[in-house]
PDB file of N, CA, C and O in Angstrom, chain B, residues numbered from 101:
ATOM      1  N   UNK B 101     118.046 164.384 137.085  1.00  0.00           N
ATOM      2  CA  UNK B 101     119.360 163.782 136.993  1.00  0.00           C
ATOM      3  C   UNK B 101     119.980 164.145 135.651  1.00  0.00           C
ATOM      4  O   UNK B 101     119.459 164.080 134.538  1.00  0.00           O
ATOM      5  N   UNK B 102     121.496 164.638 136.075  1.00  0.00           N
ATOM      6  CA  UNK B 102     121.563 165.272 134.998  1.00  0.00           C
ATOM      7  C   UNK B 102     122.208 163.762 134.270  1.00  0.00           C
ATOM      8  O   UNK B 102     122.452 162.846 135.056  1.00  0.00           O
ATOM      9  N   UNK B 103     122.482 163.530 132.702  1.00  0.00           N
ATOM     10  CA  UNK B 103     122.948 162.562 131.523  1.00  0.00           C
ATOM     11  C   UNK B 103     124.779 162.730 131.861  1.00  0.00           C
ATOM     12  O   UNK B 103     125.487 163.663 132.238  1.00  0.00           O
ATOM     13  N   UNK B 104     125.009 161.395 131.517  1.00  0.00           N
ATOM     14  CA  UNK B 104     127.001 161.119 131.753  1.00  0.00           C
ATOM     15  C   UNK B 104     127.737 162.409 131.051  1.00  0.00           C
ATOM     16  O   UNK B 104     128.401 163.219 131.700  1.00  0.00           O
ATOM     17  N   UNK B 105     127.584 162.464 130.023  1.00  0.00           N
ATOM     18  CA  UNK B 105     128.485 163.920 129.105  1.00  0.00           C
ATOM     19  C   UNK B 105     127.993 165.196 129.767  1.00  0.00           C
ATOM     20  O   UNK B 105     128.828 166.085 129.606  1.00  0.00           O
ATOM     21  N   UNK B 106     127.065 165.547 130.367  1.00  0.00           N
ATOM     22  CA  UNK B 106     126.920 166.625 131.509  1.00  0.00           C
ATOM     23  C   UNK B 106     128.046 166.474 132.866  1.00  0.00           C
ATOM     24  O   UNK B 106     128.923 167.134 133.424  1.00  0.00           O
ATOM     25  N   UNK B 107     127.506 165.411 132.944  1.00  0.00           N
ATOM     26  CA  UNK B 107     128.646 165.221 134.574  1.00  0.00           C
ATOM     27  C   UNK B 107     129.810 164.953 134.380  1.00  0.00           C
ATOM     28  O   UNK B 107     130.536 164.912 135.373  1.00  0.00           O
ATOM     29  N   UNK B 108     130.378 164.685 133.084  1.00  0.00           N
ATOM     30  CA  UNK B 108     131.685 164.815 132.528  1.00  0.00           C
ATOM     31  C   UNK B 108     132.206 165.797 132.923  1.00  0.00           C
ATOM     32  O   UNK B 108     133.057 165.794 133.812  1.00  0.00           O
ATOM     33  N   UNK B 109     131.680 167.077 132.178  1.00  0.00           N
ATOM     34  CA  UNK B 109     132.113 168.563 132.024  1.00  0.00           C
ATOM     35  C   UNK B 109     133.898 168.552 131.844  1.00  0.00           C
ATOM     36  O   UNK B 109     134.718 169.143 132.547  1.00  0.00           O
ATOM     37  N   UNK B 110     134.135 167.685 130.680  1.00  0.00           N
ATOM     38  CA  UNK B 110     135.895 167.982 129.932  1.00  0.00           C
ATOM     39  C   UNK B 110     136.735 167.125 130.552  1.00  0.00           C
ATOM     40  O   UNK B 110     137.912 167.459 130.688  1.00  0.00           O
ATOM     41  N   UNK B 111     136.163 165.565 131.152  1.00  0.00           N
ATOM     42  CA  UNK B 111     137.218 164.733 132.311  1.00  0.00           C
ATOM     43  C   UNK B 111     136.312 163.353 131.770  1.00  0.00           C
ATOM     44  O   UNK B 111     135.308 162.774 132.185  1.00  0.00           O
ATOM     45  N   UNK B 112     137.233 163.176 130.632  1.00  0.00           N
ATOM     46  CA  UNK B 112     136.545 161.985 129.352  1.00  0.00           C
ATOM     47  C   UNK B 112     137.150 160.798 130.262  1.00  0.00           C
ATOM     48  O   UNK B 112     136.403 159.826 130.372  1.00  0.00           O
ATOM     49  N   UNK B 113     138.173 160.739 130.815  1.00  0.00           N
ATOM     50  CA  UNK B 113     138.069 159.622 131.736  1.00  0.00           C
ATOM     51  C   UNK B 113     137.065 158.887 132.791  1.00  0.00           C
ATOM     52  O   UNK B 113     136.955 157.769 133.293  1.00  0.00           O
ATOM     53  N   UNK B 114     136.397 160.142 132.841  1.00  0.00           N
ATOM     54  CA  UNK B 114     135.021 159.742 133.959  1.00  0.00           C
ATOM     55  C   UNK B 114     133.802 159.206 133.004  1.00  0.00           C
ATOM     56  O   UNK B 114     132.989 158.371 133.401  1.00  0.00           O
ATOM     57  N   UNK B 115     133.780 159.712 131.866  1.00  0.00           N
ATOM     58  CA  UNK B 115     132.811 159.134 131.357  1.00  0.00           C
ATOM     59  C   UNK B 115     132.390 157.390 131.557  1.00  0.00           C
ATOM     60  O   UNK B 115     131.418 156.775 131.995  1.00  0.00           O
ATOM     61  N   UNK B 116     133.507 157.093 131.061  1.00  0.00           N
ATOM     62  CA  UNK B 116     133.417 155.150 131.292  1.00  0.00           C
ATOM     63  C   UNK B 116     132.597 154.718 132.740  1.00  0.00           C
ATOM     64  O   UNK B 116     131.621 153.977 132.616  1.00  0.00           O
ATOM     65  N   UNK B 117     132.952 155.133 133.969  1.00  0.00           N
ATOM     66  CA  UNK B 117     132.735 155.108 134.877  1.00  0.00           C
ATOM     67  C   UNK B 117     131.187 155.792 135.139  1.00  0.00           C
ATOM     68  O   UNK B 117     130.338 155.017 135.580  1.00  0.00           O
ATOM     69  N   UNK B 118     130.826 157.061 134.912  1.00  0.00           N
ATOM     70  CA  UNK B 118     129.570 157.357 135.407  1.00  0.00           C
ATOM     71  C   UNK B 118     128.498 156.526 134.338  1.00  0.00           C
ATOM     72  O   UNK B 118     127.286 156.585 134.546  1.00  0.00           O
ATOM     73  N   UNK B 119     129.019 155.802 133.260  1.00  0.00           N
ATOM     74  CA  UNK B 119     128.128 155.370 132.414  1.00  0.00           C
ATOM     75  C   UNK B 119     127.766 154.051 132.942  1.00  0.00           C
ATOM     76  O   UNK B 119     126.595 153.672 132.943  1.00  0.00           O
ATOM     77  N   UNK B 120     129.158 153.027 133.589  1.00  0.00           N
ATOM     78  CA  UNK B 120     128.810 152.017 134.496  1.00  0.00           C
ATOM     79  C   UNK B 120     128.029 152.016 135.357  1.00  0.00           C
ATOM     80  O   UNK B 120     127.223 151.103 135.538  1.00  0.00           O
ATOM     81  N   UNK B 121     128.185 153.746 136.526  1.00  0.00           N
ATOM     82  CA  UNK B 121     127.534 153.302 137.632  1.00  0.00           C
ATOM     83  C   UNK B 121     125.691 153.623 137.269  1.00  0.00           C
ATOM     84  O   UNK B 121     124.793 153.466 138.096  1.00  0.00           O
ATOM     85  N   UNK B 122     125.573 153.930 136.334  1.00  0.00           N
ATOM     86  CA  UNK B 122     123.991 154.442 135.673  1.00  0.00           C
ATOM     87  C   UNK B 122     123.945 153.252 135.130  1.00  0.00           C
ATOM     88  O   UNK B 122     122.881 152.803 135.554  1.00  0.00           O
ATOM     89  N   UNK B 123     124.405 152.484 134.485  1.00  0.00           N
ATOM     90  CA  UNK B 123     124.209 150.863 134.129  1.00  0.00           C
ATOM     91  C   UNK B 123     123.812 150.154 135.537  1.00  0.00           C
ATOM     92  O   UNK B 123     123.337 149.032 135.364  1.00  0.00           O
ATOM     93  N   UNK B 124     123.876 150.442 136.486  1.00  0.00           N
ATOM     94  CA  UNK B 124     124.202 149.428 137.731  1.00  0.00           C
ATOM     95  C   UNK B 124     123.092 150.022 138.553  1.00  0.00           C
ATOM     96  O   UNK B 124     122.975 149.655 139.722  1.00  0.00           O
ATOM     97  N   UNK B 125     122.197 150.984 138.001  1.00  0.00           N
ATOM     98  CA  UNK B 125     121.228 151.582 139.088  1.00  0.00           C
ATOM     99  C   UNK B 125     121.816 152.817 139.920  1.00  0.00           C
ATOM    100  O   UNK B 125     121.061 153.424 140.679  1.00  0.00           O
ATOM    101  N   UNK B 126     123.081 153.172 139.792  1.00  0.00           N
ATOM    102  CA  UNK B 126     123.320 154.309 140.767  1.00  0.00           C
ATOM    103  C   UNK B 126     122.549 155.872 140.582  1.00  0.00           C
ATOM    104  O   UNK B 126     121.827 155.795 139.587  1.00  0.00           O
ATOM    105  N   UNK B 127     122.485 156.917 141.056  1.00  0.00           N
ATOM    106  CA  UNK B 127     122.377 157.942 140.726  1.00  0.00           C
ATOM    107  C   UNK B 127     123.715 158.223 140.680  1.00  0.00           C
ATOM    108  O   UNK B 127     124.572 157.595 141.302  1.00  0.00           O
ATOM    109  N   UNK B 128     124.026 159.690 139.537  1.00  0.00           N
ATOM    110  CA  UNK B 128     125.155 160.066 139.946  1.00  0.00           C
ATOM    111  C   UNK B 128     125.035 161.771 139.683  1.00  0.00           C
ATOM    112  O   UNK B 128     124.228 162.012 138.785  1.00  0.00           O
ATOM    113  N   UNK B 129     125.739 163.129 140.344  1.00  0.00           N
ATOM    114  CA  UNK B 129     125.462 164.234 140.576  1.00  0.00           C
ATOM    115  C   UNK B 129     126.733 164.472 140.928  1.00  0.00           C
ATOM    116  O   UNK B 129     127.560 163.686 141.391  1.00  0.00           O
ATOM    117  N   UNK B 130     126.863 166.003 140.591  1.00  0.00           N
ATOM    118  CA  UNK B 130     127.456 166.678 140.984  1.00  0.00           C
ATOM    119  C   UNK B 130     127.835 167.456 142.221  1.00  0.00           C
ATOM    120  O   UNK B 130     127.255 168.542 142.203  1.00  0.00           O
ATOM    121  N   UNK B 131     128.749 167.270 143.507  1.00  0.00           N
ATOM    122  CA  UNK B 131     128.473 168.326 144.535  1.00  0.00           C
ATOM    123  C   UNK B 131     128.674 169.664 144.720  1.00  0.00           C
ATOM    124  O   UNK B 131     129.559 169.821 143.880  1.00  0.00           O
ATOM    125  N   UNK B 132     128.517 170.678 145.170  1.00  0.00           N
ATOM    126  CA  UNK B 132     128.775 172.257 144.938  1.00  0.00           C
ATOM    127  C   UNK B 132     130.243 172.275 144.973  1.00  0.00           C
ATOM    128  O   UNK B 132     130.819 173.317 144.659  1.00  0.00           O
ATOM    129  N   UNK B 133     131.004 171.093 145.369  1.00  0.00           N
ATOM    130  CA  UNK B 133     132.343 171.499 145.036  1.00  0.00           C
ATOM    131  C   UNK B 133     133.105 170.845 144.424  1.00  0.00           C
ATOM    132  O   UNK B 133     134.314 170.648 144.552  1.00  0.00           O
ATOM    133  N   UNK B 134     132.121 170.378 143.499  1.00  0.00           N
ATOM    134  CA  UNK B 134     132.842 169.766 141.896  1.00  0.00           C
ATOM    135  C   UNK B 134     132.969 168.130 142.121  1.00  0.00           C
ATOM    136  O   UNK B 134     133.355 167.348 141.253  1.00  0.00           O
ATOM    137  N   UNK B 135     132.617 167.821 143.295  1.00  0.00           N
ATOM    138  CA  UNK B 135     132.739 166.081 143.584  1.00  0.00           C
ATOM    139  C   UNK B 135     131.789 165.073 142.730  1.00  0.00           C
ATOM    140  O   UNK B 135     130.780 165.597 142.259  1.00  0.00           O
ATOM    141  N   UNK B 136     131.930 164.112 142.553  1.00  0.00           N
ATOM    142  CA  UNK B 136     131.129 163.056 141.909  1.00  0.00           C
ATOM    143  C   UNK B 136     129.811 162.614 142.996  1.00  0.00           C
ATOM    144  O   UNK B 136     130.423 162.668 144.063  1.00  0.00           O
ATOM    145  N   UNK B 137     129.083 162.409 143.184  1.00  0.00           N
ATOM    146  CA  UNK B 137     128.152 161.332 143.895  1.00  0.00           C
ATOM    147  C   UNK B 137     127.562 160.853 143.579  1.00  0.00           C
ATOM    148  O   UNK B 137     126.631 161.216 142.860  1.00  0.00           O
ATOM    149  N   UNK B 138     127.836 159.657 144.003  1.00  0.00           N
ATOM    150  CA  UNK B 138     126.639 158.460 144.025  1.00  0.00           C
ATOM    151  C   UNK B 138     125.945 157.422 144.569  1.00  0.00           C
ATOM    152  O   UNK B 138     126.356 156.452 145.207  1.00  0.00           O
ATOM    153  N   UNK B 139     124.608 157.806 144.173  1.00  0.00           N
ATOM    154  CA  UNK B 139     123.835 157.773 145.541  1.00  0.00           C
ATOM    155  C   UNK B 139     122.578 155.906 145.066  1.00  0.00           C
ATOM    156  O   UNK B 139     122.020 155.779 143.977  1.00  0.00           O
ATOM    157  N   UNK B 140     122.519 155.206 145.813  1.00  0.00           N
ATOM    158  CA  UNK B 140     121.668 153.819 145.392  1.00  0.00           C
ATOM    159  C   UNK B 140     120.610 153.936 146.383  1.00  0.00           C
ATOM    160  O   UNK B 140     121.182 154.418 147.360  1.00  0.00           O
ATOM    161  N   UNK B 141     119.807 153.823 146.574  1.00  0.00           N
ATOM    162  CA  UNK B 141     118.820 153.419 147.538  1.00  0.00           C
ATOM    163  C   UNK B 141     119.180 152.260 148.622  1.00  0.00           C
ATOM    164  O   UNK B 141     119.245 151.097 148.222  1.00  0.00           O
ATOM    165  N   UNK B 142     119.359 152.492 149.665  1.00  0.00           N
ATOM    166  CA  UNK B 142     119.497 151.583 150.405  1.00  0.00           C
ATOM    167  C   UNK B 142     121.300 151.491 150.961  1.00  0.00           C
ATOM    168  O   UNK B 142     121.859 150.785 151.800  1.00  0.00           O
ATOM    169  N   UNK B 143     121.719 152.407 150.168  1.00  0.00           N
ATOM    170  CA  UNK B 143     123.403 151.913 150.493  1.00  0.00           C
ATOM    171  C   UNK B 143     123.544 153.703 150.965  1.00  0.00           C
ATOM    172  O   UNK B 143     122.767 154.648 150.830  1.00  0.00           O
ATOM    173  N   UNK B 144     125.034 153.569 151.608  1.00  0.00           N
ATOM    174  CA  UNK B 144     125.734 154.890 151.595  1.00  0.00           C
ATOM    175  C   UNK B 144     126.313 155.802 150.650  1.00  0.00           C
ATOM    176  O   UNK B 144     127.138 155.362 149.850  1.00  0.00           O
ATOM    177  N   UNK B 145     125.989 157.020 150.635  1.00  0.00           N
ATOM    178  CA  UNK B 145     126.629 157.610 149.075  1.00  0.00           C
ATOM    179  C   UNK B 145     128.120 157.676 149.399  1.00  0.00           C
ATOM    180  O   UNK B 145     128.793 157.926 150.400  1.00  0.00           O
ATOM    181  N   UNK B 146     128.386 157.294 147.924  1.00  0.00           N
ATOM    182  CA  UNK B 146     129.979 157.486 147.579  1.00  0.00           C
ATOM    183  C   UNK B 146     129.877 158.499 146.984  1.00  0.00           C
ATOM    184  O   UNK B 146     128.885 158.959 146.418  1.00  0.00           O
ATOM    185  N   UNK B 147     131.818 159.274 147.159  1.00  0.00           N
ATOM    186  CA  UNK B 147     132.467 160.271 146.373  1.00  0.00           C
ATOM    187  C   UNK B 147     133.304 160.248 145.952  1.00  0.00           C
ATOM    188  O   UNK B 147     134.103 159.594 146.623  1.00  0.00           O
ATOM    189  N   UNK B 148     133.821 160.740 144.830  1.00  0.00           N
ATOM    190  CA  UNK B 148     135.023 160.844 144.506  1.00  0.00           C
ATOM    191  C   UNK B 148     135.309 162.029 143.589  1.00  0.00           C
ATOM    192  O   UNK B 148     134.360 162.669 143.136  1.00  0.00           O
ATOM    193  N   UNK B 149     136.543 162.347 143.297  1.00  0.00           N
ATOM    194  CA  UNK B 149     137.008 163.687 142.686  1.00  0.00           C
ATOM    195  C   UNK B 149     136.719 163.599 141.212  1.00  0.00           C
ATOM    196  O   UNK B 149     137.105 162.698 140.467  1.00  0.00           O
ATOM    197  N   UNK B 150     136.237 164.295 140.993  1.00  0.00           N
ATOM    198  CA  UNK B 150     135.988 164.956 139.586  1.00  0.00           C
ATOM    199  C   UNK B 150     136.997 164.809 138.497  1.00  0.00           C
ATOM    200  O   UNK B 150     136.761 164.615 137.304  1.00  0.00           O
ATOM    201  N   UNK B 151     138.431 164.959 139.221  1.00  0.00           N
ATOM    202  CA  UNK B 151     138.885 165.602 138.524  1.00  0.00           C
ATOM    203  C   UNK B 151     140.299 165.323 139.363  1.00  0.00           C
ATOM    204  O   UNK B 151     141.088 166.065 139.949  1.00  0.00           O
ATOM    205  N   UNK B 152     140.197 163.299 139.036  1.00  0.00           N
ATOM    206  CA  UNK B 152     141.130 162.659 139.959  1.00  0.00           C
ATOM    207  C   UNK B 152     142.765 162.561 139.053  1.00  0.00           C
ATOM    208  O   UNK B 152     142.528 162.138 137.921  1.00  0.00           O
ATOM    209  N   UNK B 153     143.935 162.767 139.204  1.00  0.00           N
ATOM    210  CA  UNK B 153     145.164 162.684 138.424  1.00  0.00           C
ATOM    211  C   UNK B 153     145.795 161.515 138.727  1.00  0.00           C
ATOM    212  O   UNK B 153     146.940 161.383 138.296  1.00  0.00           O
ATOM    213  N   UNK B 154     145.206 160.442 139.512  1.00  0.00           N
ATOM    214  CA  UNK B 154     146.196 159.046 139.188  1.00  0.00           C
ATOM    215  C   UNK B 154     145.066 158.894 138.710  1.00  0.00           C
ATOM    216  O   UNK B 154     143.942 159.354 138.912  1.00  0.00           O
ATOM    217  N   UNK B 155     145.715 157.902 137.789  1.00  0.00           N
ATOM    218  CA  UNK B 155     145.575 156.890 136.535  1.00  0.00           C
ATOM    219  C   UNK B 155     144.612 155.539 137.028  1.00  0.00           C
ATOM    220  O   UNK B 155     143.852 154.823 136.377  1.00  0.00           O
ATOM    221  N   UNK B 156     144.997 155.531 138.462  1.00  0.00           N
ATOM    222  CA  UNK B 156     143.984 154.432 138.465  1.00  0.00           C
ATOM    223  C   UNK B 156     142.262 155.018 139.303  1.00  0.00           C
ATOM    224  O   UNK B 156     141.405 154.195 139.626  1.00  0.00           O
ATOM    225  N   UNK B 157     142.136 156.150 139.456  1.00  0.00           N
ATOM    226  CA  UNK B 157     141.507 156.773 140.150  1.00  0.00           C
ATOM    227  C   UNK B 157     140.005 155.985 139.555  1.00  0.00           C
ATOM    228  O   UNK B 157     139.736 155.087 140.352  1.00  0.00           O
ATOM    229  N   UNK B 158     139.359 156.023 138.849  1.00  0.00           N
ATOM    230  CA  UNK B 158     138.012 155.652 138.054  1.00  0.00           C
ATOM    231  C   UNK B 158     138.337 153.922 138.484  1.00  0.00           C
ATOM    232  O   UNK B 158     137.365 153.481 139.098  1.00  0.00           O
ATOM    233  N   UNK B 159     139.384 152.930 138.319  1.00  0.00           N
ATOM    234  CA  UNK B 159     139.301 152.040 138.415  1.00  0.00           C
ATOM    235  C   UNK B 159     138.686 151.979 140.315  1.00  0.00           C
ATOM    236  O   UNK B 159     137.805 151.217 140.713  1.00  0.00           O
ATOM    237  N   UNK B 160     139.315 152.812 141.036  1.00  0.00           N
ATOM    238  CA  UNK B 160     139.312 152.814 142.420  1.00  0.00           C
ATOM    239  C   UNK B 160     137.903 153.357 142.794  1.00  0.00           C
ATOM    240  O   UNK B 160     137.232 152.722 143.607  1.00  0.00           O
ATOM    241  N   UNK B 161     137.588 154.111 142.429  1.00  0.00           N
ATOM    242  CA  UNK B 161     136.028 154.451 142.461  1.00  0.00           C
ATOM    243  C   UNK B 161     135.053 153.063 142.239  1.00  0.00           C
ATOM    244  O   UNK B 161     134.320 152.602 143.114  1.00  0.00           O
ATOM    245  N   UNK B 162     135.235 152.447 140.712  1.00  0.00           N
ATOM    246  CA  UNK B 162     134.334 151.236 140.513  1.00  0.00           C
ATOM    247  C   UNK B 162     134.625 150.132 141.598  1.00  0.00           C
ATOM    248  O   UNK B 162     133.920 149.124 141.590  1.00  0.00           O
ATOM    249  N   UNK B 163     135.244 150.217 142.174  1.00  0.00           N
ATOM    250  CA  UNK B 163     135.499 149.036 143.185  1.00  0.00           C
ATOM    251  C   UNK B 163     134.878 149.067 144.440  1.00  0.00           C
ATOM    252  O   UNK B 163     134.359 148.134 145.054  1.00  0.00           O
ATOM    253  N   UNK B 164     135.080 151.179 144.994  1.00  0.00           N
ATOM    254  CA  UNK B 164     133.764 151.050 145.928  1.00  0.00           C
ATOM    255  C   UNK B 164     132.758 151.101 145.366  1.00  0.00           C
ATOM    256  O   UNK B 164     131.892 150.932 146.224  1.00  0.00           O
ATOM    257  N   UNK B 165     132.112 151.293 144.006  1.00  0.00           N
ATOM    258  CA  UNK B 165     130.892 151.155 143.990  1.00  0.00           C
ATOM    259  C   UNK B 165     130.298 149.409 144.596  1.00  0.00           C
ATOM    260  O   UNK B 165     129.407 149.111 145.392  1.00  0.00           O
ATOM    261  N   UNK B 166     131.487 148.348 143.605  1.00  0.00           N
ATOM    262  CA  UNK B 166     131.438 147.220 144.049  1.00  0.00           C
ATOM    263  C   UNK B 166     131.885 147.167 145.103  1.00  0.00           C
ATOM    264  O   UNK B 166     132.525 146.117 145.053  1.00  0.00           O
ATOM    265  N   UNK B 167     132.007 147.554 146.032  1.00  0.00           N
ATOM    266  CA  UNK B 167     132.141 147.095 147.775  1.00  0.00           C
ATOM    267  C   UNK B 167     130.802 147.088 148.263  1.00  0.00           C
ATOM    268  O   UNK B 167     130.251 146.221 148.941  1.00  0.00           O
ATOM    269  N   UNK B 168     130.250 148.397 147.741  1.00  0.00           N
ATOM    270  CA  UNK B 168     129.183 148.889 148.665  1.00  0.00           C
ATOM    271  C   UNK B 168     128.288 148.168 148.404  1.00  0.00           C
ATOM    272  O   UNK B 168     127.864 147.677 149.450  1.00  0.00           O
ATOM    273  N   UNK B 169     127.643 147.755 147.372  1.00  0.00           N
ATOM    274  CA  UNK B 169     126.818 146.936 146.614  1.00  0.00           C
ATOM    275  C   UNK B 169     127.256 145.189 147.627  1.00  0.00           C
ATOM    276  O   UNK B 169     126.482 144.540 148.332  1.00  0.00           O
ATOM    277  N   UNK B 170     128.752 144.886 147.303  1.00  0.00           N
ATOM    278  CA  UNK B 170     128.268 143.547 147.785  1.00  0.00           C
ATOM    279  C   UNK B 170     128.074 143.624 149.682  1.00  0.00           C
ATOM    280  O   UNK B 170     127.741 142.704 150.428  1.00  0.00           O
ATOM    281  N   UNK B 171     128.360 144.804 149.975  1.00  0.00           N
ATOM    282  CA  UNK B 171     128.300 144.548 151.473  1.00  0.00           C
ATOM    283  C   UNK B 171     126.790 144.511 151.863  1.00  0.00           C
ATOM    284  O   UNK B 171     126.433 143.698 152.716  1.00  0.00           O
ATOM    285  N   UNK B 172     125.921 145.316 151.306  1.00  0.00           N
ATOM    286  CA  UNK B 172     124.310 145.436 150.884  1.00  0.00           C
ATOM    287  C   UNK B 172     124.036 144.229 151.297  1.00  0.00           C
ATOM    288  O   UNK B 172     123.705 143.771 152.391  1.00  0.00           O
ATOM    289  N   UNK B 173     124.236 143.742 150.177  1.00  0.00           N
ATOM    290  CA  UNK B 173     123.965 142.142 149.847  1.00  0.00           C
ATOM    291  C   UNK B 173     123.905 141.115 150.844  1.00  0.00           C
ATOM    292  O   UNK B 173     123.042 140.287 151.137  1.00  0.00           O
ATOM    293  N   UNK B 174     125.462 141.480 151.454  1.00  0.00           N
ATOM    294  CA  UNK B 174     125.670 140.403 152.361  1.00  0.00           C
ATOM    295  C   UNK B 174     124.945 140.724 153.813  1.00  0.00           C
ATOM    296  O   UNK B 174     124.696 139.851 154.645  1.00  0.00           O
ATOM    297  N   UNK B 175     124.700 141.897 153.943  1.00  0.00           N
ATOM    298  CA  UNK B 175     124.146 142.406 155.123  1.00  0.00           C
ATOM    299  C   UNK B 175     122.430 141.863 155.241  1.00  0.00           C
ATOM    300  O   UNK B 175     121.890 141.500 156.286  1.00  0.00           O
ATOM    301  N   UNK B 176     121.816 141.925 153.947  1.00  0.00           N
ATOM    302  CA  UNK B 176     120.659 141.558 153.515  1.00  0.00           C
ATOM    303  C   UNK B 176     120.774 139.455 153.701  1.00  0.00           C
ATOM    304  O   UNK B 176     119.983 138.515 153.775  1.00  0.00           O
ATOM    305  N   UNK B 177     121.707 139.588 153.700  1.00  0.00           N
ATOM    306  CA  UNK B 177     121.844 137.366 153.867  1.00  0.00           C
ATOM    307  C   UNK B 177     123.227 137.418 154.401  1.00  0.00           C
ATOM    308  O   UNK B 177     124.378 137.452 153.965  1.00  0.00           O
ATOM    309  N   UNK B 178     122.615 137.408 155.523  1.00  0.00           N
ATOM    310  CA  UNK B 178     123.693 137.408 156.840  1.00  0.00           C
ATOM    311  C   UNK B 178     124.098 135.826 156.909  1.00  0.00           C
ATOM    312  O   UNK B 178     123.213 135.054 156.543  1.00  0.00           O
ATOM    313  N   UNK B 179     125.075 135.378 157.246  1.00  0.00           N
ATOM    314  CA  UNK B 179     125.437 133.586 157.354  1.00  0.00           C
ATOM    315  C   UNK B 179     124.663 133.276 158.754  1.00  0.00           C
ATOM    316  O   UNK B 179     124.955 134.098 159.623  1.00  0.00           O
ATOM    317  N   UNK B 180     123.933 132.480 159.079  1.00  0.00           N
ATOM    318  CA  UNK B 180     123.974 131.940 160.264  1.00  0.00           C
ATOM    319  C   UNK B 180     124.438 131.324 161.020  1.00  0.00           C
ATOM    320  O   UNK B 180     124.679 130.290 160.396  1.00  0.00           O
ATOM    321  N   UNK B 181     124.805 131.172 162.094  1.00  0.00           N
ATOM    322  CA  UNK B 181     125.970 130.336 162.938  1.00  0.00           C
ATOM    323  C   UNK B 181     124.954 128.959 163.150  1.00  0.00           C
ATOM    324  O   UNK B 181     123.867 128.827 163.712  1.00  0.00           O
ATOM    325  N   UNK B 182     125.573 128.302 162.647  1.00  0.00           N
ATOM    326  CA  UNK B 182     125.340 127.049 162.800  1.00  0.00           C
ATOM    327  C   UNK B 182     124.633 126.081 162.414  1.00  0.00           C
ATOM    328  O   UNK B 182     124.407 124.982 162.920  1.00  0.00           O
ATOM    329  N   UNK B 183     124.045 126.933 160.777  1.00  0.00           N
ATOM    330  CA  UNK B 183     123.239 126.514 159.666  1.00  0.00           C
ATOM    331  C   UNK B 183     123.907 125.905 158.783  1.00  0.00           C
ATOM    332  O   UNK B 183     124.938 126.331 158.263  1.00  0.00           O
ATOM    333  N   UNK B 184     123.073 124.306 158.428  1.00  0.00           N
ATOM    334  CA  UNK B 184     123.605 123.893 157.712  1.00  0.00           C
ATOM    335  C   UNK B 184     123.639 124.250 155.889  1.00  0.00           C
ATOM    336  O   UNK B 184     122.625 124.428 155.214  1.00  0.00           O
ATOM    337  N   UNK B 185     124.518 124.273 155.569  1.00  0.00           N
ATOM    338  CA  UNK B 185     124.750 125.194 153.999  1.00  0.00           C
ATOM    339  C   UNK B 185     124.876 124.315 153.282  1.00  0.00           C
ATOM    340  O   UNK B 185     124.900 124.490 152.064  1.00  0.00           O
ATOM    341  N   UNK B 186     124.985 123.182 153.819  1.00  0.00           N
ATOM    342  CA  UNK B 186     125.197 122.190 152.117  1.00  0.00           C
ATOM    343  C   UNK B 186     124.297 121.637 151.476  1.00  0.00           C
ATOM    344  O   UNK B 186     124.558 121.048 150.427  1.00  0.00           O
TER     345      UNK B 186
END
């Protein structure tokens, strides 16, 4: 696995972001056509562009990372119908 300032490669905006999702357990890699991935055990890999030009692009990425993560979760503690919760 390559280190965050590798998978940068000159797109200092991504840094913040691949440093989160390596804080959070993700893998993250490069694809042969310049894409981001990242990959958790147990979840679906996400992608996103390298080398995204809106401004909120890195914010939109961290959010599926947090989707995917809480859907995990919830899939892992499913609600039961008709269990009492209180």
């Amino acid at each position: 696995m390559s280190n965050a300032h590798e998978l940068v490669r000159g797109h200092k905006r991504l840094l913040s972001l691949i440093e989160h999702a390596l804080s959070e357990g993700w893998n993250v890699s490069r694809t042969p056509g310049g894409h981001l991935k990242f990959v958790k055990p147990g979840l679906p890999p996400i992608y996103t562009s390298a080398t995204a030009s809106d401004h909120r692009a890195e914010r939109n990425a961290r959010a599926m990372l947090r989707r995917a993560q809480r859907h995990a979760t919830t899939a892992e503690h499913p609600v039961q119908e008709g269990a009492d919760y209180d």
